[in-house]
N, C-alpha and C positions, 0 to 999 in steps of 0.2 A: 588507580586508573592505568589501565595499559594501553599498549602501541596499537593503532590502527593502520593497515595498509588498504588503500583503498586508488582506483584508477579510474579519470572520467576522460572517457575518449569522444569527442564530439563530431557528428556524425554530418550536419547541415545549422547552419547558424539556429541556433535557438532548440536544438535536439541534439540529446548527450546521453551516451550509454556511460553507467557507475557500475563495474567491476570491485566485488570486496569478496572475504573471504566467505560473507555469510549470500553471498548471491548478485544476483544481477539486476539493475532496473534502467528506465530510461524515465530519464529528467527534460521536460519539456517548458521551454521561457516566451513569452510574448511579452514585452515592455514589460509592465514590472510586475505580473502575473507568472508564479513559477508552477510546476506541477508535477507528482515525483508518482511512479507508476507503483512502486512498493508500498510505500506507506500509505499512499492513498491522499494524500494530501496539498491542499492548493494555499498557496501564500501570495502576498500582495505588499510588496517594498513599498513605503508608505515615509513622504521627504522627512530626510535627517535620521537620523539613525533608528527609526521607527520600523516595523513592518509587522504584519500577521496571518499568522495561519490558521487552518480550520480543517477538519476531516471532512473531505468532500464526498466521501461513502461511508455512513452510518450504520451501523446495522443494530444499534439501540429499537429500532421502530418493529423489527424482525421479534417472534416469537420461538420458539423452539421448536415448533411440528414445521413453521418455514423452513428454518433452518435446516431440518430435516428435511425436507422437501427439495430445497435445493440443491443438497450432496446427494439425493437420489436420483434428481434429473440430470447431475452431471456424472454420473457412475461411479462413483465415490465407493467406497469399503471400506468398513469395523469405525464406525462411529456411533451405535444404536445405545453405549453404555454413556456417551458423552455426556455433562452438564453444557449448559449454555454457553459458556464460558471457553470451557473445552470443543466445542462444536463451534463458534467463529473461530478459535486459531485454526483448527483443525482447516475449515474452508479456506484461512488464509493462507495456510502454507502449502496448499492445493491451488493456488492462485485462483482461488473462484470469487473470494471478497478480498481489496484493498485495503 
């Protein structure tokens, strides 16, 4: 396991931008509801050293002509060879799914 360098600069109480080398996101907290704009996912600090999280955009429910569908409405290029698989990273690293 290697070193990570990573920077959360906080912007208004309970909104924080995370600088790393692999990018940028903004982490948003209301009491113990957290919620991270990258990954897509919302956690819930739960008493004692408990808590859980859950992918709050799924795209299990998404077919692959959708998929397709939505890289075309959002002007997307050279995805047509993708699998399923390949076509959510793809939209993901296009920030169109979380």
């Amino acid at each position: 396991m290697g070193f990570r360098i990573r920077k959360k600069i906080q912007i208004l109480p309970g909104v924080s931008v995370n600088l790393s080398k692999s990018g940028t996101s903004v982490s948003l907290k209301a009491g113990p509801v957290n919620w991270n704009s990258r990954t897509g996912k919302t956690g819930v600090n739960l008493p004692g050293p408990l808590s859980y999280q859950f992918d709050s955009t799924t795209v299990k429910g998404f077919s692959k002509i959708e998929l397709r569908d939505i890289a075309k409405q959002h002007g997307l290029k050279g995805y047509s060879k993708f699998n399923k698989q390949e076509l959510i990273e793809f939209l993901k690293q296009n920030g169109v799914l979380y």
